[in-house]
C-alpha positions as a Markdown table, in Angstrom:
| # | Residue | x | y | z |
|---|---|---|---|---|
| 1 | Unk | -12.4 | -34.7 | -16.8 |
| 2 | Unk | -14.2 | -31.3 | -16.8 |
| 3 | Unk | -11.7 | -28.0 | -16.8 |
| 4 | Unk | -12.2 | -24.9 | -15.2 |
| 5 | Unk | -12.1 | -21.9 | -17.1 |
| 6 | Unk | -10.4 | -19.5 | -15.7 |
| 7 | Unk | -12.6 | -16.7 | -14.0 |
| 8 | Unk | -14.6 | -19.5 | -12.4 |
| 9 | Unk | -11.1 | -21.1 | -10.8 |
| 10 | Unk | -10.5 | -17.5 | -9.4 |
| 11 | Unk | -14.0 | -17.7 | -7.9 |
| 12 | Unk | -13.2 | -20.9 | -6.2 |
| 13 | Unk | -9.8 | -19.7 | -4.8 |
| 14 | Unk | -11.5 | -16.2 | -3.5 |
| 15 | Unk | -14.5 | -18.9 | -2.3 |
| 16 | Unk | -11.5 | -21.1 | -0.3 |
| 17 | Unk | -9.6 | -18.6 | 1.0 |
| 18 | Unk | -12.8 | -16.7 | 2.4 |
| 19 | Unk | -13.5 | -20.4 | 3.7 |
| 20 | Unk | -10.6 | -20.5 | 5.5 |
| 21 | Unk | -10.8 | -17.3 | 7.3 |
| 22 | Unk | -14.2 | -18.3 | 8.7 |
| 23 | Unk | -12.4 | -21.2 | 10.4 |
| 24 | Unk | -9.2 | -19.1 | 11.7 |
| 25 | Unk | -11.7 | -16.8 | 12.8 |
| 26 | Unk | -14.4 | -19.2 | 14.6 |
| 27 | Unk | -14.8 | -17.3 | 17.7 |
| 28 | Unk | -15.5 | -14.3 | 16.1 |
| 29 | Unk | -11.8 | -12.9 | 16.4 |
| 30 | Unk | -10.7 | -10.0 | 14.8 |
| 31 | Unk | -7.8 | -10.1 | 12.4 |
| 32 | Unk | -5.8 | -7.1 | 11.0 |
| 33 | Unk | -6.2 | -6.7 | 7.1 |
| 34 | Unk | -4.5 | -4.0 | 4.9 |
| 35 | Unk | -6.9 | -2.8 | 2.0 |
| 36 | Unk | -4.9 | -1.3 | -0.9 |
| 37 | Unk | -7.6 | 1.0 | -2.6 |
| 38 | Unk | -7.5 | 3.9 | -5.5 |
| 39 | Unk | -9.6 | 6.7 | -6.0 |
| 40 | Unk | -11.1 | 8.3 | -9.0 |
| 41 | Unk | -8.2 | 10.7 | -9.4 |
| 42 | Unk | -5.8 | 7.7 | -9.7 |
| 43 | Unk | -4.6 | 7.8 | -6.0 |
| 44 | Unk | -3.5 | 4.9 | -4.4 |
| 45 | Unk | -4.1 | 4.1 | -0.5 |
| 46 | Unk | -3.4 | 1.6 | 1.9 |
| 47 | Unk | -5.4 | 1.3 | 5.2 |
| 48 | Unk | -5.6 | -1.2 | 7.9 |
| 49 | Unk | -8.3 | -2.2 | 9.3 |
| 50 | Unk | -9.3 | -5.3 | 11.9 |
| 51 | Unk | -11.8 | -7.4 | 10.5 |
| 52 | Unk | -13.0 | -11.0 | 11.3 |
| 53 | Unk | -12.3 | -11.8 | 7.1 |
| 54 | Unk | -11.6 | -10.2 | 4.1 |
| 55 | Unk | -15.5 | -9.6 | 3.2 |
| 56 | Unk | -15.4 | -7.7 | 6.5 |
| 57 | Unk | -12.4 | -5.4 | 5.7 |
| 58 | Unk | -13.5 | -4.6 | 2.1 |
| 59 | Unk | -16.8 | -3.4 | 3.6 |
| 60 | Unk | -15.2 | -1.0 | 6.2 |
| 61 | Unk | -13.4 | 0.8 | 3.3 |
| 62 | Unk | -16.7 | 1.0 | 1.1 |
| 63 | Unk | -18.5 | 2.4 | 4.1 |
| 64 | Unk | -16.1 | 5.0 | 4.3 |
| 65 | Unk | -14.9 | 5.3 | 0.4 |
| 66 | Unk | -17.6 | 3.9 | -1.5 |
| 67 | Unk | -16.6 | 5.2 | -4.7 |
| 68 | Unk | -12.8 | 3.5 | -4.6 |
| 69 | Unk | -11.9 | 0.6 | -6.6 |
| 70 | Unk | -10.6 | -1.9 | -4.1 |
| 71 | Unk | -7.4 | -3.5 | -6.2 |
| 72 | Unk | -5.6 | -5.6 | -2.9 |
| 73 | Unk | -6.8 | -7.0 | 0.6 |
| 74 | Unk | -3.6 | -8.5 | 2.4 |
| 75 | Unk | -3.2 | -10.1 | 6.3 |
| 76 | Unk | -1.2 | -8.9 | 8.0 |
| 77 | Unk | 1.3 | -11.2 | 9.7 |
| 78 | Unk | 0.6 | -11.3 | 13.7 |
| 79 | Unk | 3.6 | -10.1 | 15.5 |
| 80 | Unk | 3.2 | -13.0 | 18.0 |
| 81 | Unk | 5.0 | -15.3 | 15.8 |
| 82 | Unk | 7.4 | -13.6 | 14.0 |
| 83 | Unk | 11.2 | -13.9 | 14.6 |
| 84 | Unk | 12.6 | -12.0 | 17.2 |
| 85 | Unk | 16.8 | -11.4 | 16.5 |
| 86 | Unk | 17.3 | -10.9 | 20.2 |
């Protein structure tokens, strides 16, 4: 039995969960991400941004920052769903 070290079990999560966005988003749907990014100065910024996956989002905020370090890419939950106290 072979086991992974762990930078290359990172890899595969990153790998599956960018897998599993492909299929949520088959049809080309957009999905709303929040990008936690820091600047230079030590900064920290949060921005969302629709995006068919997380690949997507972290290339929007490089277009527009590209000298940020991009620390966090979180979905955000679709309002659709959620519980409604009503």
């Amino acid at each position: 039995m072979k086991l992974c070290t762990m930078g290359s079990s990172i890899k595969s999560l990153a790998e599956l969960e960018n897998k599993r966005q492909v299929v949520v988003n088959m049809e080309n749907e957009q999905t709303e991400f929040t990008v936690e990014y820091q600047d230079n100065y030590g900064v920290v910024y949060y921005r969302n941004v629709k995006a068919t996956d997380i690949a997507e989002a972290k290339v929007i905020i490089r277009q527009m920052q590209p000298d940020v370090v991009i620390r966090a890419i979180t979905l955000v939950p679709n309002d659709e769903y959620a519980d409604s106290e009503d």
